[in-house]
N, CA, C and O of each residue as an XYZ file, in Angstrom:
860
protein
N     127.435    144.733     15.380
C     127.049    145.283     14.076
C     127.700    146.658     13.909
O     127.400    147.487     14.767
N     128.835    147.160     12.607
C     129.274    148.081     13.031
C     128.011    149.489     12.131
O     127.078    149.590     11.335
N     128.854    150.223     12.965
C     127.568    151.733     12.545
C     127.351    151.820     11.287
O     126.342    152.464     11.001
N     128.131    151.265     10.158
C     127.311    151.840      9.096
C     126.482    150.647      8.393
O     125.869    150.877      7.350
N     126.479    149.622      8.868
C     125.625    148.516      8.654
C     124.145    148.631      9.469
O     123.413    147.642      9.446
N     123.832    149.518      9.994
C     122.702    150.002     10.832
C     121.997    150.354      9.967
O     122.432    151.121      9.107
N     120.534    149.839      9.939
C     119.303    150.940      9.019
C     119.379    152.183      8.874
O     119.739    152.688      9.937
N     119.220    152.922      8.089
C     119.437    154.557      8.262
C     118.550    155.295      9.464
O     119.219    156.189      9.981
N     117.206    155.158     10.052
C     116.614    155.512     10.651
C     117.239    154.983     12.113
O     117.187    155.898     12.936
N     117.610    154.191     12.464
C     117.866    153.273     13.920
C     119.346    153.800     13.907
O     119.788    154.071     15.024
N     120.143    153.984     12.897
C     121.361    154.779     13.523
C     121.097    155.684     13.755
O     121.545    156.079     14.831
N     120.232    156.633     12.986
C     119.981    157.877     13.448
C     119.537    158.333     14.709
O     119.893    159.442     15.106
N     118.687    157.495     15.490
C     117.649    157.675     16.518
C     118.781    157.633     17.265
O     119.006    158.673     17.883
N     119.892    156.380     17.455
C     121.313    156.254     18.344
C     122.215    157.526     18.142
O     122.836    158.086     19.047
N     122.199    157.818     17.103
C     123.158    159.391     17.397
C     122.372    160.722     17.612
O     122.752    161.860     17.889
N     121.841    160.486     17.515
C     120.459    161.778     18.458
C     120.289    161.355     20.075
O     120.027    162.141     20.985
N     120.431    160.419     20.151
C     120.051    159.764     21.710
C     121.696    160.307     22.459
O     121.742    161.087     23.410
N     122.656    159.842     21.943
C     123.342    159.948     22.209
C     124.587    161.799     22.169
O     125.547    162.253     22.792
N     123.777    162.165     21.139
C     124.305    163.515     21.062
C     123.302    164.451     22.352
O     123.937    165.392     22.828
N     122.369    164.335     22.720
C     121.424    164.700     23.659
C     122.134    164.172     24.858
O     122.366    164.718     25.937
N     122.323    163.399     24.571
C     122.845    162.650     26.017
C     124.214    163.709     26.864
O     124.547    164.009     28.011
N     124.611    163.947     25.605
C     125.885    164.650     25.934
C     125.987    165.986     26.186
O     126.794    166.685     26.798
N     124.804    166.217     25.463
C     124.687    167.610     25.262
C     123.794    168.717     26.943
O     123.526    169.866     27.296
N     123.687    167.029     27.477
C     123.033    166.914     28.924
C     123.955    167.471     30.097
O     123.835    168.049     31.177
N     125.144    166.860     29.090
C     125.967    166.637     30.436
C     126.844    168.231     30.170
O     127.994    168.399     30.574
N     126.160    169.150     29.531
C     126.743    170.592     28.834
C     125.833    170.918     30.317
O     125.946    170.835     31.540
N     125.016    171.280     29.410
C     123.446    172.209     29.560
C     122.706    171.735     31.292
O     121.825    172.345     31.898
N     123.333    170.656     31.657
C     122.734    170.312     32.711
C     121.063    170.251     32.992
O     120.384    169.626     32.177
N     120.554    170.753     33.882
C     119.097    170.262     34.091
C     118.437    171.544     32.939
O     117.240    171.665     33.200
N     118.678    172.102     32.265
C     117.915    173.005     31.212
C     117.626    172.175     30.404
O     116.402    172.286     30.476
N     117.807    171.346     29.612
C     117.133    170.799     29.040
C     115.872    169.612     29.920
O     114.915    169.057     29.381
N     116.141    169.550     30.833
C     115.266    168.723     31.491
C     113.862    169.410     31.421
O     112.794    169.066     30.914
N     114.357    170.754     32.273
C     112.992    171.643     32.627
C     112.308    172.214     31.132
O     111.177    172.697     31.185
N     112.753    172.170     30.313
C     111.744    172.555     28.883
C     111.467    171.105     28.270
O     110.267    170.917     28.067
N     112.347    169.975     27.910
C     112.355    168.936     27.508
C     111.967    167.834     27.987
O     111.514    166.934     27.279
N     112.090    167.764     29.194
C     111.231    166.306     29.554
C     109.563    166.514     29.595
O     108.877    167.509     29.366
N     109.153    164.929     30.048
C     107.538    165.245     30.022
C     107.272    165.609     31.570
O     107.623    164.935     32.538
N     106.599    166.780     31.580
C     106.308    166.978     32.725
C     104.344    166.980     33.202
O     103.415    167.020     32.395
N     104.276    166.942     34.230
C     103.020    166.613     34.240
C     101.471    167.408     33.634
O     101.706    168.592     33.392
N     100.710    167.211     33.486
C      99.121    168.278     32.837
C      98.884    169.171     33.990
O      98.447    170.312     33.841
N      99.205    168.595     35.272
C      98.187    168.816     36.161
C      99.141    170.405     36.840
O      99.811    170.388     37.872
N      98.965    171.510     36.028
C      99.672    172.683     36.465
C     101.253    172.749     36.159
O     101.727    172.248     35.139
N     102.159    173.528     37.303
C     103.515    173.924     36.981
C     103.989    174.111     38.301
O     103.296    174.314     39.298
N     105.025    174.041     38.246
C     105.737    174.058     39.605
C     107.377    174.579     39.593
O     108.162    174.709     38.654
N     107.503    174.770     40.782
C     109.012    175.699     40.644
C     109.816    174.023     40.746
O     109.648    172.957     41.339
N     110.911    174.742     39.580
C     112.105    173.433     39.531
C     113.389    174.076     39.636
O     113.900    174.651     38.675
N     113.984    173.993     40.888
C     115.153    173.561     41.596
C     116.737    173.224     40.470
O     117.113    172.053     40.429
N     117.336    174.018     39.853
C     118.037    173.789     38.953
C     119.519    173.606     39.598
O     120.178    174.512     40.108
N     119.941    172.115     39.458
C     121.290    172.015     40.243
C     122.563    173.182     40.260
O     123.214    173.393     41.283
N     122.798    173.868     39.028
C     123.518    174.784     39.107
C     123.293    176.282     39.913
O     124.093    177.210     40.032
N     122.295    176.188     40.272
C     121.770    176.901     41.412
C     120.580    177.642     40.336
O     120.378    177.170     39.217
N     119.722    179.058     40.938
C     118.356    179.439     40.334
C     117.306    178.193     40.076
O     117.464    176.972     40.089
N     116.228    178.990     39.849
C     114.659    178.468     39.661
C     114.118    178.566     38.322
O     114.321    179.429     37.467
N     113.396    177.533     38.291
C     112.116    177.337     36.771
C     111.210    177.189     36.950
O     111.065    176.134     37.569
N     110.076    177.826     36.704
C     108.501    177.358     36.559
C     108.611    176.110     35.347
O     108.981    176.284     34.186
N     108.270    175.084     35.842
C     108.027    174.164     34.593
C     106.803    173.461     34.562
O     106.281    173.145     35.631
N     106.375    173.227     33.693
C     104.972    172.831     33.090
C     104.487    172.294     31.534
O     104.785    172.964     30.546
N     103.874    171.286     31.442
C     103.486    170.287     30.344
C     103.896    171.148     28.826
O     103.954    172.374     28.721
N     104.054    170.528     28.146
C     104.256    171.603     27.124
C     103.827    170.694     25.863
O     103.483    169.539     26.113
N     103.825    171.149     24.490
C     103.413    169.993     23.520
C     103.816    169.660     23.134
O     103.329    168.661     22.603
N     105.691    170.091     22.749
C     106.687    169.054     22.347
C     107.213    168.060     23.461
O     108.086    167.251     23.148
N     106.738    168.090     24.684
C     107.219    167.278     25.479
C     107.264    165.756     25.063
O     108.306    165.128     25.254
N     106.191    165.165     24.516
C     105.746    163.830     24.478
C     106.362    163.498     23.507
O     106.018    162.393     23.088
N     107.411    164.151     22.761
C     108.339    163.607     21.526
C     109.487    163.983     22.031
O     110.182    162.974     22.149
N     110.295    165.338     22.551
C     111.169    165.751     22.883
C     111.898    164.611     24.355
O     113.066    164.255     24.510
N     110.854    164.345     25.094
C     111.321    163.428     26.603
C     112.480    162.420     25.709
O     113.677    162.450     25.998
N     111.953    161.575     24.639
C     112.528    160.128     24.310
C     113.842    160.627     24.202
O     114.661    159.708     24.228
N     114.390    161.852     24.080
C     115.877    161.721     24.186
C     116.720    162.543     24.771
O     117.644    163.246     24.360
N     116.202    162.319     25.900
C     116.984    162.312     27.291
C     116.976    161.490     27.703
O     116.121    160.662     27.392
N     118.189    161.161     28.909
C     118.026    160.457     29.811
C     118.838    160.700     30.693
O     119.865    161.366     30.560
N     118.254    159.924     32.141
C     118.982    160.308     33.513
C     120.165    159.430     34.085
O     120.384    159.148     35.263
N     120.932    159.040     32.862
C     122.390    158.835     33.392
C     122.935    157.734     32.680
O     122.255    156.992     31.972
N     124.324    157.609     32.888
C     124.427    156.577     31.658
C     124.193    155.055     31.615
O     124.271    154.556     30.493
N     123.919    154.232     32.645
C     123.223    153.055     33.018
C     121.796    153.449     32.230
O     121.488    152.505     31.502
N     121.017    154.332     32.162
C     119.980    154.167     31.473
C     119.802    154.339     29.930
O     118.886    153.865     29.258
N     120.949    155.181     29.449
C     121.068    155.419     28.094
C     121.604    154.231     27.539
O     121.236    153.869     26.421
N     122.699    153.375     28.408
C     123.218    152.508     28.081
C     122.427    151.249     27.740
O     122.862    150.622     26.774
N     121.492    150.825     28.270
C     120.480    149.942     28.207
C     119.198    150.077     27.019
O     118.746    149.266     26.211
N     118.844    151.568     27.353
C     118.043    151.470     25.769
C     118.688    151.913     24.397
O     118.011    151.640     23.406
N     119.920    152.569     24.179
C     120.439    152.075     23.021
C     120.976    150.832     23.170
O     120.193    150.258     22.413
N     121.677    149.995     23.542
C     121.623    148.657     23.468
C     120.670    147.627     22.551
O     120.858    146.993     21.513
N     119.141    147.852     23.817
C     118.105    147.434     23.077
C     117.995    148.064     22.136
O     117.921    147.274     21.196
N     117.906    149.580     21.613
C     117.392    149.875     20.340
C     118.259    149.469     19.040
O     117.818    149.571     17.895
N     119.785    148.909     19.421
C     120.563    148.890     17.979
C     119.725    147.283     17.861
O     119.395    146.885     16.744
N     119.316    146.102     19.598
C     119.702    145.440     19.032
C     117.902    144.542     18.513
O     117.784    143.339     18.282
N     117.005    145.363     18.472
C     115.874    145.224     17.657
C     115.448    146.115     16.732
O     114.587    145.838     15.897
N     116.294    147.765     16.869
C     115.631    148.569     16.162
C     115.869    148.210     14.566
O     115.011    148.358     13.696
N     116.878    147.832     14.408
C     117.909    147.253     12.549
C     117.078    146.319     12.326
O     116.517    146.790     11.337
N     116.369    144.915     12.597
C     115.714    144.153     12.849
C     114.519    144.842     12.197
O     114.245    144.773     10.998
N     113.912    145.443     13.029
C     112.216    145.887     12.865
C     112.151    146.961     11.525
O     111.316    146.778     10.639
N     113.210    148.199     11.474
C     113.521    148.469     10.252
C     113.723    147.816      8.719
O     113.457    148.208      7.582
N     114.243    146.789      9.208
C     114.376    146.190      7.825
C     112.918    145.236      7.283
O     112.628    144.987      6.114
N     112.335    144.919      8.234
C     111.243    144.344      7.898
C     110.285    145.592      7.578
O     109.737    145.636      6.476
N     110.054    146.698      8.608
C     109.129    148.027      8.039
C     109.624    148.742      7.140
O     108.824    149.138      6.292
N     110.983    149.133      7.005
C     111.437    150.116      6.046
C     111.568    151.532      6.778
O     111.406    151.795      7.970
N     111.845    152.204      5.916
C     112.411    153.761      6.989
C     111.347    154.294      7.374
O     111.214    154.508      8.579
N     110.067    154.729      6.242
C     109.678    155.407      6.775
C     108.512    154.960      7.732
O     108.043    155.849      8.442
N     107.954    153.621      7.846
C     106.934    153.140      8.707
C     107.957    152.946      9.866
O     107.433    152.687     10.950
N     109.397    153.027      9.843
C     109.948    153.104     11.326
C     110.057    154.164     11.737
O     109.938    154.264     12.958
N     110.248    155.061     11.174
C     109.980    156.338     11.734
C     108.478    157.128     12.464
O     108.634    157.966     13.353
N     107.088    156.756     11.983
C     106.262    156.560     11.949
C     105.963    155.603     13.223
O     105.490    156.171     14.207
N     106.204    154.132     13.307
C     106.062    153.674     14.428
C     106.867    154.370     15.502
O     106.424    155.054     16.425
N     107.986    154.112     15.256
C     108.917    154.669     16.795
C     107.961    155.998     17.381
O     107.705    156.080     18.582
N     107.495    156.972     16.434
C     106.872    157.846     17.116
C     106.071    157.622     17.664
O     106.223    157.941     18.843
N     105.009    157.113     17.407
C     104.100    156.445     17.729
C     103.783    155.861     18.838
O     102.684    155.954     19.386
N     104.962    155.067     19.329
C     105.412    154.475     20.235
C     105.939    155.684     21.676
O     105.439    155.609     22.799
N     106.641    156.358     21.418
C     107.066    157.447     22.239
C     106.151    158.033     22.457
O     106.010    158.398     23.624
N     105.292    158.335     21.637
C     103.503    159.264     22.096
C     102.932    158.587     22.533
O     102.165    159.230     23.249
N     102.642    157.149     22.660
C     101.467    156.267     23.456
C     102.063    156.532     24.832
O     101.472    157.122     25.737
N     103.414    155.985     24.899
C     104.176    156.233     26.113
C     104.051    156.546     26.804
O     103.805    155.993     27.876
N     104.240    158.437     26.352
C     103.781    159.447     27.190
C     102.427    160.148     28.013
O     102.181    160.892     28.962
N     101.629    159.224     26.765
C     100.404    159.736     26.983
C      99.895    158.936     28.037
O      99.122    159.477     28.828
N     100.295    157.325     28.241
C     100.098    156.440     29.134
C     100.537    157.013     30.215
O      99.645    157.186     31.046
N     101.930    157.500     30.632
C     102.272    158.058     31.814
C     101.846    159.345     32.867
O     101.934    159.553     34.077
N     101.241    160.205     31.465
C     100.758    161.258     31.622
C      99.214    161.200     32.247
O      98.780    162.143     32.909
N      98.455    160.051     31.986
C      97.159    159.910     31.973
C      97.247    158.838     33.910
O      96.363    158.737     34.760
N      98.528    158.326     33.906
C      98.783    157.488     35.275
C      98.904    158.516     36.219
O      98.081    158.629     37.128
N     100.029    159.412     36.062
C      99.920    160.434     37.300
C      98.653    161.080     37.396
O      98.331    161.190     38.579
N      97.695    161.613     36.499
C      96.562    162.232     36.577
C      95.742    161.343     37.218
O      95.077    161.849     38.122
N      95.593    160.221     37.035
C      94.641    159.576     37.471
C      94.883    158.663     38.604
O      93.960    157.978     39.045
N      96.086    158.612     39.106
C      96.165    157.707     39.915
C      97.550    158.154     40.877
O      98.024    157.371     41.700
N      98.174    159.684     40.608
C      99.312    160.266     41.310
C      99.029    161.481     41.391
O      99.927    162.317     41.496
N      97.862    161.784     41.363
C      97.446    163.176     41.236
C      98.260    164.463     42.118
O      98.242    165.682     41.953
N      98.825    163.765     42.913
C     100.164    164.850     43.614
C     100.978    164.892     43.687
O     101.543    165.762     44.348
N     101.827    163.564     42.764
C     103.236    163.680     41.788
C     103.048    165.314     41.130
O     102.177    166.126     40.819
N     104.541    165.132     41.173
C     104.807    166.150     39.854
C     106.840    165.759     39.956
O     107.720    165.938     40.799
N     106.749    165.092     38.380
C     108.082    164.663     38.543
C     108.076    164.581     36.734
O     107.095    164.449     36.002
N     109.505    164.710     36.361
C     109.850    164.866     34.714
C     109.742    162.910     34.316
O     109.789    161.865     34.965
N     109.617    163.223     33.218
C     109.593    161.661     32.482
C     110.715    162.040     31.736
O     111.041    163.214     31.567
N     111.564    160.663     31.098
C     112.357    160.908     30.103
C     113.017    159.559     29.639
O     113.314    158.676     30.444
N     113.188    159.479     28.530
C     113.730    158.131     28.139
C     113.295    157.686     27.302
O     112.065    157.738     27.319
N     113.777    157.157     26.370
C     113.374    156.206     24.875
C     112.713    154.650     25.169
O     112.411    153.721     24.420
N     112.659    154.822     26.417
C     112.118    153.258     26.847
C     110.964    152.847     26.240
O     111.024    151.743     25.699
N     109.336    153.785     26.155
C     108.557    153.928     25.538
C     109.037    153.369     23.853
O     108.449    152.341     23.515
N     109.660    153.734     23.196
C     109.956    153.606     21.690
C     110.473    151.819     21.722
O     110.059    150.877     21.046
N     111.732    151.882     23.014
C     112.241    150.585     22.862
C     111.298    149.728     23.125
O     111.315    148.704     22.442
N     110.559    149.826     23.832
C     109.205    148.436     24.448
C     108.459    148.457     22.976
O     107.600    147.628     22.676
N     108.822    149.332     22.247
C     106.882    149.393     21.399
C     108.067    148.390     20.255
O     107.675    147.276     19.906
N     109.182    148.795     19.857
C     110.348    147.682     19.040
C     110.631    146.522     19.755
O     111.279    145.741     19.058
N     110.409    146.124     20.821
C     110.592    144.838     21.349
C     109.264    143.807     21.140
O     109.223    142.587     21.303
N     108.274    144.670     20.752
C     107.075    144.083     20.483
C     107.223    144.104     19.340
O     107.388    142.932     19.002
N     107.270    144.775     18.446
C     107.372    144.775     16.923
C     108.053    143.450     16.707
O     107.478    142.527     16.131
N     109.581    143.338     17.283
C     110.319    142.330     17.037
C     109.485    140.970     17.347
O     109.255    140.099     16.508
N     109.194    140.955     18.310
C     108.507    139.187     19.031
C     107.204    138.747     17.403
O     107.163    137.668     16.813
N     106.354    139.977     17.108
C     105.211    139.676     16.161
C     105.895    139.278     14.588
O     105.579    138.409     13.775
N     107.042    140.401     14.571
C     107.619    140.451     13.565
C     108.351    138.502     12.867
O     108.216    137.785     11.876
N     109.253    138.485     14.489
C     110.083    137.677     14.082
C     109.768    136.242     15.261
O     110.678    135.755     15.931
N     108.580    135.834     15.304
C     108.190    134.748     16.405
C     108.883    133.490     16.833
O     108.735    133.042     17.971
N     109.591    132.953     15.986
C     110.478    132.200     15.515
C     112.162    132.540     16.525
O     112.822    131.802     17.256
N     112.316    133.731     16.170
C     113.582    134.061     17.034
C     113.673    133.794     18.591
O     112.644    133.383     19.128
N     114.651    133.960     19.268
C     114.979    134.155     20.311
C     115.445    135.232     20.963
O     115.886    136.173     20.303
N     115.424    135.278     22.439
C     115.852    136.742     23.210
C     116.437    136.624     24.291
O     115.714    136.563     25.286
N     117.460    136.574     24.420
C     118.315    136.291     25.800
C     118.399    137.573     26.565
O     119.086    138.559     26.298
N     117.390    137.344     27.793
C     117.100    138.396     28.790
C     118.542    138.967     29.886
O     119.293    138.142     30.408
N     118.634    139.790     29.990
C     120.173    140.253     31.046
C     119.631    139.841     32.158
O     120.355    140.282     33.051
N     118.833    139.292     32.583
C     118.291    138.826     34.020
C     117.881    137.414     34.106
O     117.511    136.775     35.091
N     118.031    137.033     32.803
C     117.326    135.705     32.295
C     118.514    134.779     31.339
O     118.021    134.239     30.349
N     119.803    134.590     31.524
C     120.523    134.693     30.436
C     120.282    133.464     29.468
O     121.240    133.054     28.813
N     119.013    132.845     29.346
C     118.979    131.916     28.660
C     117.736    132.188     27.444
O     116.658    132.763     27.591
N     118.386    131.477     26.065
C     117.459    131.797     25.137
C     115.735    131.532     25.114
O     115.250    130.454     25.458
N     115.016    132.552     24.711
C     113.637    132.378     25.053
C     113.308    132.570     23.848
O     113.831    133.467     23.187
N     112.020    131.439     23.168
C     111.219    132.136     22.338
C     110.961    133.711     22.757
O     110.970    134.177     23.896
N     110.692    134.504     21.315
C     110.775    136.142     21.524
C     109.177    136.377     21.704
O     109.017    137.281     22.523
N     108.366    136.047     21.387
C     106.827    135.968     21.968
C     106.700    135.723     23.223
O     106.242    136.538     24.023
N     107.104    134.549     23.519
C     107.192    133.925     25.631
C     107.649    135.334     26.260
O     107.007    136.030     27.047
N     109.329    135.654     25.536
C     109.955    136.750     26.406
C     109.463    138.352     26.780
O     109.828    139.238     27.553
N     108.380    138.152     25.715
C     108.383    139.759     25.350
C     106.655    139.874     26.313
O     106.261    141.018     26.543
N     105.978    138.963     26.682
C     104.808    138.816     26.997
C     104.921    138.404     28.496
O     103.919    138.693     29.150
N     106.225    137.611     29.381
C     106.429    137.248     30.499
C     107.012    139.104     30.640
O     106.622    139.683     31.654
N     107.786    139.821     29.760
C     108.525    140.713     30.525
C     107.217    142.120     30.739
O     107.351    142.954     31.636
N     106.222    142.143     29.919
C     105.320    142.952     29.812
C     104.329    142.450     31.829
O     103.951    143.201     32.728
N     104.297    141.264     31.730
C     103.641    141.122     32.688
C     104.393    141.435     33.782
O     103.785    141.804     34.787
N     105.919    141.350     33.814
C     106.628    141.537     34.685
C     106.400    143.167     35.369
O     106.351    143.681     36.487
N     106.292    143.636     33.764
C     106.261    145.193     34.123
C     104.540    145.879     34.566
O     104.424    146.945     35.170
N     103.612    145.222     34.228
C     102.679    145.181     34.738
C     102.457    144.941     36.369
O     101.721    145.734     36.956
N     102.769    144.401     36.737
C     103.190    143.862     38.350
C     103.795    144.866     39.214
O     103.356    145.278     40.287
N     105.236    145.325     38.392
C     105.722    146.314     38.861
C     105.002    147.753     39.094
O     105.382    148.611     39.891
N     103.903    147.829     38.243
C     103.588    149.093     37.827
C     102.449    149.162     38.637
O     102.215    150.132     39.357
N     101.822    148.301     38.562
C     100.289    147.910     40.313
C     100.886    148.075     41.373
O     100.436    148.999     42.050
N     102.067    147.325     41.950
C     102.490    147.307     43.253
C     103.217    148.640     43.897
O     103.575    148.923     45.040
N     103.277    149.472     42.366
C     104.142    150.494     42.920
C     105.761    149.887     43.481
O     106.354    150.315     44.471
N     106.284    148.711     42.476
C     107.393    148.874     42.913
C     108.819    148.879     42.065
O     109.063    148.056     41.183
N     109.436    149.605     42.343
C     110.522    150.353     41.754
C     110.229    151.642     41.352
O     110.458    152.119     40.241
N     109.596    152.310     42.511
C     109.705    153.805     42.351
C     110.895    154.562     41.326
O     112.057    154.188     41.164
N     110.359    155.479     40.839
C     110.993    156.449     40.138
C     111.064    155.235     38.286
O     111.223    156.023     37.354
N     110.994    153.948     37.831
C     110.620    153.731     36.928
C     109.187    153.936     36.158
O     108.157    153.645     36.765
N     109.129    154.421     34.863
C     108.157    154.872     34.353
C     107.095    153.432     33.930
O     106.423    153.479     32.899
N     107.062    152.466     34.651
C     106.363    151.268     33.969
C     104.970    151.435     33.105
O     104.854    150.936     31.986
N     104.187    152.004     33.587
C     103.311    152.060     32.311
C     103.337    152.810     30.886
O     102.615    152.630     29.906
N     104.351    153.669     31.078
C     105.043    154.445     30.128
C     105.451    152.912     29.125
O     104.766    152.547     28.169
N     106.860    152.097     29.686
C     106.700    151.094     29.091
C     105.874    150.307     28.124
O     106.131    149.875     27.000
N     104.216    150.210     29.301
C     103.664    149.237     28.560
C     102.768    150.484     27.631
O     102.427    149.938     26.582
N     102.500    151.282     27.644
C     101.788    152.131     26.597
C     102.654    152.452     25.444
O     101.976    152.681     24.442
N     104.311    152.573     25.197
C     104.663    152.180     23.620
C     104.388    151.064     23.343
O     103.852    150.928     22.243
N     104.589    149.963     24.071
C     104.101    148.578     23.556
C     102.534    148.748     23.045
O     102.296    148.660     21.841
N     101.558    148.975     23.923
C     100.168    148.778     23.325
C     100.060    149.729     22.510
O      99.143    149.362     21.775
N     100.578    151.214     21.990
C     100.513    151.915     20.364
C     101.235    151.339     19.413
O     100.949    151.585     18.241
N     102.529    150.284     19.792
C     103.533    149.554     18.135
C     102.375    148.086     18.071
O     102.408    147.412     17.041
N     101.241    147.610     19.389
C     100.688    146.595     18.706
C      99.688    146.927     18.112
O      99.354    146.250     17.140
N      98.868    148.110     18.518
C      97.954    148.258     18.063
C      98.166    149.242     16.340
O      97.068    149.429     15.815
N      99.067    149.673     15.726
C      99.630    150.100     14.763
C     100.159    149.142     14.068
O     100.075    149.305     12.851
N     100.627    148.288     14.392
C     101.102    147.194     13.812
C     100.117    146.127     13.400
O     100.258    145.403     12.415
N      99.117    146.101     14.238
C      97.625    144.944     13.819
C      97.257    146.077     12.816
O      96.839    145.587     11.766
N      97.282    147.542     12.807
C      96.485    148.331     11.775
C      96.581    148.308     10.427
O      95.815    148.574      9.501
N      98.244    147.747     10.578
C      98.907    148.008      9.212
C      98.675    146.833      8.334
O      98.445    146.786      7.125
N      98.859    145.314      9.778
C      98.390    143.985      8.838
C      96.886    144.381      8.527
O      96.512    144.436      7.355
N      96.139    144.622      9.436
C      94.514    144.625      8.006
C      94.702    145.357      6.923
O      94.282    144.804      5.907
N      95.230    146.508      6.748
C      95.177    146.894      5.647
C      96.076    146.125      4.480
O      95.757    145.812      3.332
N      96.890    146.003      4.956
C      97.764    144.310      3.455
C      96.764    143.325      3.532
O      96.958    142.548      2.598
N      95.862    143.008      4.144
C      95.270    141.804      4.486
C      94.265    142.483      2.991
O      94.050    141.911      1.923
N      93.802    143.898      3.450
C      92.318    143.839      2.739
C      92.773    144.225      1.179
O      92.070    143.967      0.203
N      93.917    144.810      1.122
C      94.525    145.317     -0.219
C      94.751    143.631     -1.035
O      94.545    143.662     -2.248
N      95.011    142.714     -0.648
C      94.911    141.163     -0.881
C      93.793    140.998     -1.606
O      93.811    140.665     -2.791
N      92.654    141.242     -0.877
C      91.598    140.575     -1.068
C      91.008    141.228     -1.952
O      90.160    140.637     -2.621
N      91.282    142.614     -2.206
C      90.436    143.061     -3.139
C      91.031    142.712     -4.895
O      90.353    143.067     -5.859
């Protein structure tokens, strides 16, 4: 799909993702230590590859600011991918500004999911979050409710799947991962918490067309 055939909002999110991205590879870990999500639970000295120290600690743009970074280009590469190739999709069925609106939405459940995991269950982590993955899971769900009917050919799975089957086997997948503790250093419940704020925003939005109907 070329760039200017993109929804206005979903190209946008890709050239912000991607101008950050770059702007990473300027600025090095400074944007990490103010910009990523870092944990509630206090502050801690951060180790800045170009040599010197940072006190870093939770901040309140974190939980919007994290979604666009990321830690290298295998990972940027994968969620813009996914985001051109459900975000145009879910846009055109919501429109700009309920995608703008969800995607956030989605990036704040995210965070708040991840944020609420180390507290409660890593209480002596202290490590940065970062990544649009949160936004992309909560649009991969949008897509499966949106468009049930479609299909989703998994990069691990290369065969077509109903997008409901795929999107509900890969949630459990990541559920599994996220109990067993395995694949350290992935944010998995981060994952599944944009997914459970784009479903639970998305069931919010059908009652209200439902009840505007009826009246």
């Amino acid at each position: 799909m070329p760039m200017q055939t993109i929804p206005a909002v979903t190209r946008a999110l890709l050239i912000a993702n991607v101008a950050m991205f770059l702007l990473q590879q300027v600025a090095g870990d400074w944007l990490i230590a103010y910009f990523a999500l870092w944990p509630i639970d206090g502050s801690r000295l951060f180790d800045m590859s170009g040599g010197g120290v940072l006190r870093v600690a939770f901040e309140p743009w974190q939980p919007v600011s994290y979604a666009f970074l990321h830690g290298g280009f295998a990972h940027i590469a994968f969620n813009m991918l996914a985001l051109w190739m459900f975000g145009g999709p879910v846009e055109q069925a919501l429109g700009p500004r309920r995608q703008i609106v969800f995607y956030t939405v989605c990036v704040i459940g995210a965070a708040f999911a991840q944020l609420a995991t180390i507290h409660w269950f890593k209480p002596g982590d202290f490590y940065p979050t970062l990544g649009a993955s949160g936004g992309v899971f909560g649009l991969l769900l949008a897509y499966a409710m949106i468009y049930p009917r479609a299909r989703i050919v998994m990069l691990f799975f290369p065969v077509p799947i109903p997008a409901p089957i795929a999107v509900i086997g890969y949630m459990a997948i990541e559920l599994v991962l996220g109990v067993t503790g395995t694949q350290e250093g992935v944010a998995h419940f981060a994952h599944l918490g944009g997914a459970a704020a784009g479903f639970v925003l998305l069931r919010y939005w059908l009652a209200q067309a439902r009840s505007r109907r009826e009246e």
